[in-house]
DRENKOLTI-213559 format. One line per 5 residues: number of its first residue (from 1); their letters; for each residue z, x, y of N, C-alpha, C, O, CB. Coordinates in pm, whole numbers. Glycine has a CB too. Layout:
% residues N
NUM> a> Z X Y Z X Y Z X Y Z X Y Z X Y  ...
% end
This chain:
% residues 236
1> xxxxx> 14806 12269 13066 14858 12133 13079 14997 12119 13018 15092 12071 13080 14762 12033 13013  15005 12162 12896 15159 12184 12815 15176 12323 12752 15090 12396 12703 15179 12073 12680  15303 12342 12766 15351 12497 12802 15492 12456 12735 15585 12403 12795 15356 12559 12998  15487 12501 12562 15627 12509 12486 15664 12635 12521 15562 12703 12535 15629 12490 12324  15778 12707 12546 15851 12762 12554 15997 12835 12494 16098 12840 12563 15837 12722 12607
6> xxxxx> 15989 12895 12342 16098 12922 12299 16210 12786 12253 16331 12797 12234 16141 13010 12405  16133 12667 12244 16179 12552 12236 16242 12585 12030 16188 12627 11928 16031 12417 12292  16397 12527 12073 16510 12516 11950 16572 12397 11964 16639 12365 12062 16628 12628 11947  16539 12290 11816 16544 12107 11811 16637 12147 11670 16607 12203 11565 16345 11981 11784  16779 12081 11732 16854 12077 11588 16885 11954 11592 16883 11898 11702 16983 12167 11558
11> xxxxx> 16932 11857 11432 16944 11762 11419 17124 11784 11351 17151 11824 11238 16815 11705 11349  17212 11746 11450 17313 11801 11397 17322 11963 11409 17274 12038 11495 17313 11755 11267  17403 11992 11288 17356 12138 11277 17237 12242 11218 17234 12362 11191 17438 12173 11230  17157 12149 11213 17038 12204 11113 16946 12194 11237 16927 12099 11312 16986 12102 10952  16880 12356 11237 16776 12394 11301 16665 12369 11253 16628 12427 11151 16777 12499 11324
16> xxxxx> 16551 12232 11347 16450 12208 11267 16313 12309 11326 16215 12354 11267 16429 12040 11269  16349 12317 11442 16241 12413 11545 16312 12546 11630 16382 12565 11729 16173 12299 11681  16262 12606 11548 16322 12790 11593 16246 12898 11638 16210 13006 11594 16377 12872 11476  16229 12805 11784 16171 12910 11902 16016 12883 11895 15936 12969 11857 16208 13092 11869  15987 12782 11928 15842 12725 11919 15770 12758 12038 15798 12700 12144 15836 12571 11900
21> xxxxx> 15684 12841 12032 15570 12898 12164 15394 12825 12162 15297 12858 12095 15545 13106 12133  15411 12723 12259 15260 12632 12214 15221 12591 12385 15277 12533 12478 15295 12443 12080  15077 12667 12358 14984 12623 12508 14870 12512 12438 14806 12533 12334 14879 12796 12600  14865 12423 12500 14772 12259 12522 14719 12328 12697 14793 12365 12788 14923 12040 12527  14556 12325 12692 14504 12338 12786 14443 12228 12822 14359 12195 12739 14443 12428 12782
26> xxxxx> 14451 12158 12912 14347 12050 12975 14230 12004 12950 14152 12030 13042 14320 12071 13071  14174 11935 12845 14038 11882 12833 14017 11963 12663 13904 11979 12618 13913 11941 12988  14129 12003 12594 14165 12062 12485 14179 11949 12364 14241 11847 12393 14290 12141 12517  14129 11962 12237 14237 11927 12110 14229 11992 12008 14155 12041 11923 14234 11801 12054  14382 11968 12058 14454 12096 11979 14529 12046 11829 14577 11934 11841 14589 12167 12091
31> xxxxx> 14545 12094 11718 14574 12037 11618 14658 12180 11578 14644 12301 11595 14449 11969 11531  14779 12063 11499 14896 12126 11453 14922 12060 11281 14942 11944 11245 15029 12088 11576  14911 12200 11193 14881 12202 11055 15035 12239 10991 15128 12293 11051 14751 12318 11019  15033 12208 10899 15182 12247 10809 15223 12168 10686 15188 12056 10651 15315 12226 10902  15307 12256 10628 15359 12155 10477 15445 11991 10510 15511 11995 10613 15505 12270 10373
36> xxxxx> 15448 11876 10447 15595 11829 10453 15749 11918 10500 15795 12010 10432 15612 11789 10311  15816 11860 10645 15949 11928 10615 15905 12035 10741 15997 12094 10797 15980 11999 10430  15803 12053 10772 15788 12199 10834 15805 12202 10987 15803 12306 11054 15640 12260 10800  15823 12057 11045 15878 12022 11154 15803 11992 11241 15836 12000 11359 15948 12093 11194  15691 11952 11205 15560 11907 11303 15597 11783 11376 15584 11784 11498 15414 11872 11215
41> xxxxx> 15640 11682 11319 15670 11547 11365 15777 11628 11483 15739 11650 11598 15743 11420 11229  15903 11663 11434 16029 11728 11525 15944 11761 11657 16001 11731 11762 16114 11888 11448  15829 11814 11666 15754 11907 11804 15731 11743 11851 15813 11678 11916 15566 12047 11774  15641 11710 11816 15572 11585 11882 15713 11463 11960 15697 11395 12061 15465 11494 11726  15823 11467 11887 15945 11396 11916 16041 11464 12022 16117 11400 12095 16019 11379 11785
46> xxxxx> 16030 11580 12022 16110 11660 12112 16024 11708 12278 16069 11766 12377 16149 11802 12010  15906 11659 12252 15810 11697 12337 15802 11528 12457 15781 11503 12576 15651 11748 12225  15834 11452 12325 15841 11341 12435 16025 11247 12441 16063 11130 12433 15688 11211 12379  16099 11399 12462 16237 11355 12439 16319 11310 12389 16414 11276 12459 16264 11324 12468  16327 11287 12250 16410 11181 12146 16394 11277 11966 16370 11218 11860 16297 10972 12147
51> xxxxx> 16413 11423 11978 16515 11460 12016 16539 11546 12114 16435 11580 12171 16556 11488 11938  16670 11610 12171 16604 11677 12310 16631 11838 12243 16702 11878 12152 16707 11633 12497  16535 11905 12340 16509 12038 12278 16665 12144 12327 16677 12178 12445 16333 12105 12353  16764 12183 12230 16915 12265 12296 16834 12383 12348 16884 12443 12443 17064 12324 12162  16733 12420 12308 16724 12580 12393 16580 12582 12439 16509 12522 12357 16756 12739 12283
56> xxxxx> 16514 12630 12540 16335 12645 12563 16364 12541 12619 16465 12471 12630 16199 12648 12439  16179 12537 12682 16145 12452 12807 16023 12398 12762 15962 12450 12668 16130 12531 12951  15987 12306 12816 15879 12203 12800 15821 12166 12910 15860 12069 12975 15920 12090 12744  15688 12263 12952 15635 12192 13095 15531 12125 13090 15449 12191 13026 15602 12276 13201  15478 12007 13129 15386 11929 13131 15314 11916 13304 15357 11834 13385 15450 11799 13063
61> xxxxx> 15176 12033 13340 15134 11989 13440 15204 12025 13545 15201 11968 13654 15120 11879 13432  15321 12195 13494 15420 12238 13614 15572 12156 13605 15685 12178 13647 15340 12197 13772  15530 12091 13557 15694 11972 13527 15768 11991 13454 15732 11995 13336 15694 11836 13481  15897 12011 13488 16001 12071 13399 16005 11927 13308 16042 11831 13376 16165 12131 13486  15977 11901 13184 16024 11734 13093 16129 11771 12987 16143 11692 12893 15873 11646 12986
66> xxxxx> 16229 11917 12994 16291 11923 12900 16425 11855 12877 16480 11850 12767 16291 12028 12889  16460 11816 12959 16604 11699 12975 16553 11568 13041 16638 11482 13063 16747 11763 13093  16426 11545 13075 16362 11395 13105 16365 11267 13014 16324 11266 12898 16223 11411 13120  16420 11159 13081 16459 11059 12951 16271 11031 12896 16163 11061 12947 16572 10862 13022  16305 10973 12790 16151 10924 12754 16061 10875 12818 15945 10916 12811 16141 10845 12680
71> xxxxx> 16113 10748 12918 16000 10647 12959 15966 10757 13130 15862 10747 13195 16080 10424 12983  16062 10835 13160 16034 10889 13237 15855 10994 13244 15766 11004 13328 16160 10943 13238  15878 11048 13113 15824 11164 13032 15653 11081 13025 15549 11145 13043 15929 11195 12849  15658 10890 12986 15536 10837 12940 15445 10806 13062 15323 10798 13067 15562 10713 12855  15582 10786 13200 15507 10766 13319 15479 10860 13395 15433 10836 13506 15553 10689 13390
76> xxxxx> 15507 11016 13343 15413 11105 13406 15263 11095 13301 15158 11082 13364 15491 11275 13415  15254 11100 13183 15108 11093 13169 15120 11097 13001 15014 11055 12957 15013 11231 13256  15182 11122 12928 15196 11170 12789 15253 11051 12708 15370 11017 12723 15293 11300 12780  15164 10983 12614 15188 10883 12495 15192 10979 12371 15139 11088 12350 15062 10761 12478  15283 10892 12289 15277 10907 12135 15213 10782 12032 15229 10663 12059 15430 10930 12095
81> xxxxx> 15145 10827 11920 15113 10739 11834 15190 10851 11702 15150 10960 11659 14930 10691 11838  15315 10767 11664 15406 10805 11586 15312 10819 11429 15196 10784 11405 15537 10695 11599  15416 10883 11340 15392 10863 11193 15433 10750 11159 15543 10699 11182 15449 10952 11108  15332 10703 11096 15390 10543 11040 15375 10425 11080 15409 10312 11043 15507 10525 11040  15296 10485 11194 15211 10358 11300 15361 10312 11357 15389 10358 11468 15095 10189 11194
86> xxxxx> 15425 10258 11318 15549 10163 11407 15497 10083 11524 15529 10077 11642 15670 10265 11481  15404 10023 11449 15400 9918 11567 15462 9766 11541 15483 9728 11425 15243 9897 11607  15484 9702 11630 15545 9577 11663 15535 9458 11502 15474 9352 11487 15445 9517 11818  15582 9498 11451 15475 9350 11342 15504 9257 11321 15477 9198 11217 15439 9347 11207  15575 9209 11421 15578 9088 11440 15513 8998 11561 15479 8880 11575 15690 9076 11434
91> xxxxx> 15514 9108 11635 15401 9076 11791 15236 9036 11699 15191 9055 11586 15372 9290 11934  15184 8963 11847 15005 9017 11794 14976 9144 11830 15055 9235 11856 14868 8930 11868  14874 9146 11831 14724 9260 11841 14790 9273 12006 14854 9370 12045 14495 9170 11814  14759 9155 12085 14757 9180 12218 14911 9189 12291 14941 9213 12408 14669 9071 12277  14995 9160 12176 15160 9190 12239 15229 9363 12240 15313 9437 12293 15280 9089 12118
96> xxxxx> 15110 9355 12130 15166 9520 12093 15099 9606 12188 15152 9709 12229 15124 9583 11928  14970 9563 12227 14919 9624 12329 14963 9593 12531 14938 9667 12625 14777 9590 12285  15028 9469 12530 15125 9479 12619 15224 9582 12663 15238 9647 12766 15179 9401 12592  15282 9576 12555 15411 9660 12550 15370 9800 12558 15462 9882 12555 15498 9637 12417  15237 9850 12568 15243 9998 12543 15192 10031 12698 15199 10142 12750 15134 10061 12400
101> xxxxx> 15130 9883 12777 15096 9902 12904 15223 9872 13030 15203 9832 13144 14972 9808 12916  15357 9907 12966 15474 9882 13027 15465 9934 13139 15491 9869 13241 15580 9920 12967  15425 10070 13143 15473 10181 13271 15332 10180 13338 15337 10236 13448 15533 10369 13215  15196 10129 13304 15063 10124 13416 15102 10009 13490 15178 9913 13476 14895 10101 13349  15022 10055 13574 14956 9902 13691 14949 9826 13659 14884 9840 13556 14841 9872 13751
106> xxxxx> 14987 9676 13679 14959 9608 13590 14825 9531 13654 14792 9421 13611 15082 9530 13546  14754 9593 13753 14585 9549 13810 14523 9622 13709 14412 9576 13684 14520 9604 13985  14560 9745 13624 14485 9786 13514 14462 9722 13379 14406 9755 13275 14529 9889 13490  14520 9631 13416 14564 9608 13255 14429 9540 13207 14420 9549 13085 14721 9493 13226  14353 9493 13248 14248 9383 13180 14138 9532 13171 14078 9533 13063 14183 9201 13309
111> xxxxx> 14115 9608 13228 14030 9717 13214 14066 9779 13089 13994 9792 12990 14038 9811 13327  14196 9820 13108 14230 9932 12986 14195 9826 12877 14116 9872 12794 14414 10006 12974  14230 9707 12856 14230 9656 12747 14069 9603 12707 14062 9527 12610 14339 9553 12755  13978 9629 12757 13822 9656 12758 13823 9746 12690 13781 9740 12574 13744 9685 12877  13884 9879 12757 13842 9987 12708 13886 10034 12580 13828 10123 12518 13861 10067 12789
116> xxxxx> 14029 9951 12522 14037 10024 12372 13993 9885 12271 13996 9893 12148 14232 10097 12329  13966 9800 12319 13851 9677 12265 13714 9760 12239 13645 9740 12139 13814 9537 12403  13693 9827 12309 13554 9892 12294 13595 10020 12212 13492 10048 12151 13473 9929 12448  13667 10089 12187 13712 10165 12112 13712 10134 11949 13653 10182 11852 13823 10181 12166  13822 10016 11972 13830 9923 11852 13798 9825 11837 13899 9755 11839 13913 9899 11813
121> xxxxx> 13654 9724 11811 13651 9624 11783 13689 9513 11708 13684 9393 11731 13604 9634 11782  13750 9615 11565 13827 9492 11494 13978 9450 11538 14050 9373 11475 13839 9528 11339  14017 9529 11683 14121 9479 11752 14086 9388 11803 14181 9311 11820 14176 9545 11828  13999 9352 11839 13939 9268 11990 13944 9125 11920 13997 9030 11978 13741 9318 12060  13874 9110 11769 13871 9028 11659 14008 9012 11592 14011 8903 11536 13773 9080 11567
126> xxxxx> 14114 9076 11578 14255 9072 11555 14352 9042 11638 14469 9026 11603 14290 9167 11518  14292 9028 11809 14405 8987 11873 14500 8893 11891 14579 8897 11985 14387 8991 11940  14499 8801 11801 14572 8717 11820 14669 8712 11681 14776 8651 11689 14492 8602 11861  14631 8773 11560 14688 8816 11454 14815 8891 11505 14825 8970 11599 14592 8896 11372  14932 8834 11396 15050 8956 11398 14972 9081 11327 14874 9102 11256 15212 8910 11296
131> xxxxx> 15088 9158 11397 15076 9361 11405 15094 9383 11207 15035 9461 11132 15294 9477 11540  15201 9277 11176 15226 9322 11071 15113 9271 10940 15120 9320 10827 15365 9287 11061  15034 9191 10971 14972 9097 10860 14811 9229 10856 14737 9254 10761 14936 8870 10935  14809 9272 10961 14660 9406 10949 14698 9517 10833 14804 9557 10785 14638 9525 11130  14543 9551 10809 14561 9656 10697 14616 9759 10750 14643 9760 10870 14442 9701 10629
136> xxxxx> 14645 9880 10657 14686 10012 10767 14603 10043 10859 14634 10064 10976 14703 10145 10708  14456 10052 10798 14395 10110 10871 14386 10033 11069 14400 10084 11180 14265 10119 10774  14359 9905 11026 14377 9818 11132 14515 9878 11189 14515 9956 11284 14379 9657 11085  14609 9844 11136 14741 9936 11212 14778 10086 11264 14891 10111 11308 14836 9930 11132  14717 10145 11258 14639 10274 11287 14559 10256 11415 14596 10293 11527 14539 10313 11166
141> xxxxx> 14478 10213 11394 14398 10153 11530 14465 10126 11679 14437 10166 11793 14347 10012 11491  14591 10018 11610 14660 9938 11683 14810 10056 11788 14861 10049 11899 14718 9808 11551  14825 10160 11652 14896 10235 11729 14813 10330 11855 14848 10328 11973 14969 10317 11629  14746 10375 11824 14643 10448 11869 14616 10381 12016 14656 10433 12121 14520 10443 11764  14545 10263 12009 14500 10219 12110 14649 10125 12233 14640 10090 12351 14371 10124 12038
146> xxxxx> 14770 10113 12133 14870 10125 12255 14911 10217 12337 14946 10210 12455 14964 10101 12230  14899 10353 12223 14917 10480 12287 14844 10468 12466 14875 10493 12583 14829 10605 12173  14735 10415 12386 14592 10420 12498 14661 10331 12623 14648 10382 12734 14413 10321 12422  14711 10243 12618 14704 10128 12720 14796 10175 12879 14806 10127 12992 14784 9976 12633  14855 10306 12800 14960 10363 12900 14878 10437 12981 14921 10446 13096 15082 10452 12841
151> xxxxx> 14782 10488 12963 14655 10522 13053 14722 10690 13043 14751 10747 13148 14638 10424 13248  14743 10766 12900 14843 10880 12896 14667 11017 12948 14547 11007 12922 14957 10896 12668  14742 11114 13018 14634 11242 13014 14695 11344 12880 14613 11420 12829 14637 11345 13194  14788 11344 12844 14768 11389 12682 14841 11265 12581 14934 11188 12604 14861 11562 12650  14754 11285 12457 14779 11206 12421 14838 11252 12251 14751 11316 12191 14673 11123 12458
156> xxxxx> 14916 11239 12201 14984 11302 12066 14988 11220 11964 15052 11115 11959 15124 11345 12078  14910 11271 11869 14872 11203 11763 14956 11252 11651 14955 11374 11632 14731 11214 11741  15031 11177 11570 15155 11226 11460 15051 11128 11306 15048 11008 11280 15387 11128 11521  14999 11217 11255 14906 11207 11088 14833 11074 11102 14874 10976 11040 15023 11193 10918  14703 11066 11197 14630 10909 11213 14595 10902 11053 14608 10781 11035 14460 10894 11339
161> xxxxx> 14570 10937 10970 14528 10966 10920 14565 10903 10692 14519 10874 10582 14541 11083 11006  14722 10931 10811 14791 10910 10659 14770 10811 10567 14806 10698 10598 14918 10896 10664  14727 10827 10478 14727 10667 10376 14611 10606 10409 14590 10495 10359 14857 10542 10409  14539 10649 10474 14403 10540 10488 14269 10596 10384 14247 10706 10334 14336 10542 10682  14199 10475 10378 14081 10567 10328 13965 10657 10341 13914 10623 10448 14043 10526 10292
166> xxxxx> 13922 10717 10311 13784 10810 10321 13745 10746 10461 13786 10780 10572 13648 10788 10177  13656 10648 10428 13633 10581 10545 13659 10574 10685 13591 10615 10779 13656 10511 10524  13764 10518 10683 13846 10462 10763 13933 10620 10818 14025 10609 10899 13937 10330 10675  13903 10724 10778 14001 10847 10790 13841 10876 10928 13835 10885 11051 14047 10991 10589  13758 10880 10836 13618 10922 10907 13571 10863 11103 13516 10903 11206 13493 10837 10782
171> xxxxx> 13644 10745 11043 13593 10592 11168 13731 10658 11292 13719 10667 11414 13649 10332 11068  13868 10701 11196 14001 10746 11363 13938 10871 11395 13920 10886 11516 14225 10791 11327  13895 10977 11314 13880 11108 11377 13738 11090 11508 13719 11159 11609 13841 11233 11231  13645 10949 11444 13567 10983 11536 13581 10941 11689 13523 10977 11792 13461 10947 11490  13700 10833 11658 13722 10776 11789 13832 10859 11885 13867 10825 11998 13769 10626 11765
176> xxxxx> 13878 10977 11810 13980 11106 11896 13870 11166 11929 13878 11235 12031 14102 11222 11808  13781 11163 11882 13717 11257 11962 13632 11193 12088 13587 11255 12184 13629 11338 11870  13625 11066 12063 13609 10976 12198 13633 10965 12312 13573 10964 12419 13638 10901 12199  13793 10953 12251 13916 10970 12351 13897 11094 12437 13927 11092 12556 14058 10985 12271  13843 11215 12368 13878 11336 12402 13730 11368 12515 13712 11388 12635 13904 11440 12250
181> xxxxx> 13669 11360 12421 13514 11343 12506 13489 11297 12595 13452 11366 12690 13426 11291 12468  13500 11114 12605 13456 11019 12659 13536 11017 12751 13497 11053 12862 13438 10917 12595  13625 10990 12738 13738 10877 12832 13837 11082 12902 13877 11069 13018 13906 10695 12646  13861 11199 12855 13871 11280 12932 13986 11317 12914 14022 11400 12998 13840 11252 13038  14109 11275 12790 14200 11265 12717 14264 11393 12648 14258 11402 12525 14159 11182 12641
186> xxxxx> 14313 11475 12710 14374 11553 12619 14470 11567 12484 14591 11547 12492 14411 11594 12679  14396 11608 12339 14459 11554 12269 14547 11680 12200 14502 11794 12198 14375 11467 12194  14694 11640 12138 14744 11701 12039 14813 11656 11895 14921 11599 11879 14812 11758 12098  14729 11693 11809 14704 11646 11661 14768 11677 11564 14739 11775 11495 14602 11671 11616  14881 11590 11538 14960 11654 11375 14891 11586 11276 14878 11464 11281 15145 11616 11342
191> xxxxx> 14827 11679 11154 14721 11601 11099 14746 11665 10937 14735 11787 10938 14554 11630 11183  14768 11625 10838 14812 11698 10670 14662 11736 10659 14630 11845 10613 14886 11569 10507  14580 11654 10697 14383 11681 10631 14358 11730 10750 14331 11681 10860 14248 11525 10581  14381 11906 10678 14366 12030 10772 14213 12060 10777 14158 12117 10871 14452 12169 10715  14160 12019 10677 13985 12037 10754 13964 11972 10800 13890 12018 10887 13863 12045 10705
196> xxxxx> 13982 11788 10827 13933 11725 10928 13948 11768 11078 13867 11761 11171 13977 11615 10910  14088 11819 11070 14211 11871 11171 14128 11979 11247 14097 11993 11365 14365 11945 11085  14106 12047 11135 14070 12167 11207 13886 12222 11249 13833 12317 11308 14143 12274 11109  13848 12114 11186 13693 12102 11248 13666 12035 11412 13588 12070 11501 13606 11993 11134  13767 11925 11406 13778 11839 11514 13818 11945 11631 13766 11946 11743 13888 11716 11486
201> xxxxx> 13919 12034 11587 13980 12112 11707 13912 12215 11802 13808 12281 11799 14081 12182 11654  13972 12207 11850 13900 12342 11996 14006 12473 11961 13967 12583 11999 13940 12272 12237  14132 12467 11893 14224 12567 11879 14309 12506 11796 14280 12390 11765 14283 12620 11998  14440 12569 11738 14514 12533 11600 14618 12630 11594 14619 12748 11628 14421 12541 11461  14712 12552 11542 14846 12608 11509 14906 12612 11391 14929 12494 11364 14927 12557 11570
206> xxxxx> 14952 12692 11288 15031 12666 11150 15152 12702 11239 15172 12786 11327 14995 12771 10989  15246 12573 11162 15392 12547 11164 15421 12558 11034 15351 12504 10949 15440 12415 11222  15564 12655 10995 15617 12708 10855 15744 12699 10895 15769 12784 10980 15574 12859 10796  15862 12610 10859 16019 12613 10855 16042 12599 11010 16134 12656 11069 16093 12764 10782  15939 12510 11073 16010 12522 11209 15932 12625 11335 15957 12622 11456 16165 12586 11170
211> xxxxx> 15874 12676 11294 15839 12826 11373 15671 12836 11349 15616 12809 11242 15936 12988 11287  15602 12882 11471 15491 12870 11480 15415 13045 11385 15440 13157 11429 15473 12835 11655  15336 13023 11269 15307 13135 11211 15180 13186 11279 15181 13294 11338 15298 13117 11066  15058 13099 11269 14894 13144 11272 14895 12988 11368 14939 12873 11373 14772 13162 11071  14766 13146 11471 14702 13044 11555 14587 13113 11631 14590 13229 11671 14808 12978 11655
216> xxxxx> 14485 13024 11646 14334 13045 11658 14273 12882 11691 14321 12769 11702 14266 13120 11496  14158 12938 11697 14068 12844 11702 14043 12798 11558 14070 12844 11448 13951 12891 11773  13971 12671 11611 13999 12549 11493 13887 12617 11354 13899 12598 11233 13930 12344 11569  13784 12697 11427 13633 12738 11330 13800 12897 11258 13834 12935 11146 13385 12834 11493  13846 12932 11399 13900 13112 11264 14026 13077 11179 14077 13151 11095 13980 13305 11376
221> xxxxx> 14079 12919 11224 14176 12901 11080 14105 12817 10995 14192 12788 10913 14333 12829 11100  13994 12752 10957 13906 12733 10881 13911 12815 10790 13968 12792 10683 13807 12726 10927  13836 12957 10828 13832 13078 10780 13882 13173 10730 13820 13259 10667 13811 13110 10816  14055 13171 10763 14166 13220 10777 14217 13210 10574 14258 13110 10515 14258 13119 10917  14197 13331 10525 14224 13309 10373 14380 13243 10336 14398 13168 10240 14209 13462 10298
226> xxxxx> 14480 13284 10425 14595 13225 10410 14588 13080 10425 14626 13007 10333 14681 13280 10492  14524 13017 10578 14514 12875 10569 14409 12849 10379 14442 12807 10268 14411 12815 10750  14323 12885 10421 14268 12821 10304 14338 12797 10179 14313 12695 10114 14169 12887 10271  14444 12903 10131 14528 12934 10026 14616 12805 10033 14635 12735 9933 14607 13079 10042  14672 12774 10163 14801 12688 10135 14741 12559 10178 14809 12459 10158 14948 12732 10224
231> xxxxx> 14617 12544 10236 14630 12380 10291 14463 12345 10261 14453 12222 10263 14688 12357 10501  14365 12393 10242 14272 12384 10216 14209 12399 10025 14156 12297 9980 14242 12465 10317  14215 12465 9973 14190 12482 9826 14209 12345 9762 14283 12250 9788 14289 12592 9759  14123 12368 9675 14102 12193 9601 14074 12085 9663 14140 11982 9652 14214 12132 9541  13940 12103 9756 13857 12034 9813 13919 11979 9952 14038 11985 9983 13814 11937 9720
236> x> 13814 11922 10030 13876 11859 10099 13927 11753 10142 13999 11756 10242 13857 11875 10134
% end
């Protein structure tokens, strides 16, 4: 389904991704592990054009998307739910979820918005609330399920995870795998809580300075004494 290619993302003159080689198979989630700094976000941003990749190719589904403007890139099939949620907060619940159903049908729109209501119920109960007045976790949700509204076949998840609690960390992983399960969603996961990350996954990638090191399935970097050394040790 996605096919990185020798892909090189500089910001200025600083090389953040140096020669990145990454297969996403269809009906896959795939999760991508690494320190702060190590350029995970850079993949997920360069993958959906903003920044654009100077060297390597990016195919999505046979499709060349490596010089494709963004909204081009969302209406072949591929959403982001950024780091940091960035959603609207000043919109409601249901503006923010407008805006993410820009590029569908708009005869879809009362369906999809069933369907991540049923996903998320304390959206359904928040819709009329501004984006900004919800907890994170609620804002988390909210990114997530705009991602959703674009009706994306992969879908890229940048740390759901971050800053929320135990809980609430427990309640997003189960609904990716929803996504992934249920609804038929191909997912790819930048995630710091590498055992959640990597239990959830079907396959896995360590990213180090940009450059792809170790990669396996989600059970042999579990296992993998180096992962354990740098991202796993001292519980989970």
């Amino acid at each position: 389904m996605l096919a990185i290619s020798g892909v090189h993302t500089f910001y200025g003159s600083i090389e953040a991704l140096r020669g990145v080689d990454l297969r996403i198979e269809e009906g896959e989630i795939v999760t991508l592990i690494g320190a702060n700094g190590a350029g995970k976000s850079t993949l997920l941003m360069t993958i959906c054009g903003n920044p654009k990749a100077r060297k390597g190719e990016i195919r999505f589904e046979g499709q060349d998307l490596t010089n494709e403007p963004t909204f081009e890139i969302i209406r072949r099939g591929v959403a982001h739910a950024p780091e940091g949620r960035r959603i609207f907060a000043r919109m409601t619940v249901l503006e923010n979820l407008q805006m993410g159903a820009l590029t569908s049908n708009p005869e879809n729109f009362d369906s999809d918005l069933a369907k991540v209501f049923e996903l998320f119920p304390r959206l359904k109960e928040r819709q009329r609330q501004r984006g900004g007045t919800l907890s994170g976790g609620e804002q988390q949700m909210l990114a997530i399920a705009r991602a959703m509204m674009s009706r994306p076949r992969l879908l890229l998840l940048d740390e759901p995870s971050l800053g929320l609690a135990p809980m609430i960390v427990k309640q997003i992983f189960e609904v990716i795998r929803e996504i992934n399960q249920q609804q038929g969603v191909t997912v790819f996961l930048v995630e710091q809580n590498a055992y959640h990350a990597l239990r959830l996954a079907n396959r896995g990638y360590v990213m180090v300075t940009g450059q792809i090191t170790l990669s396996g399935s989600g059970a042999e970097l579990l296992a993998n004494p180096e992962v354990r050394a740098a991202y796993l040790e001292g519980g989970h």
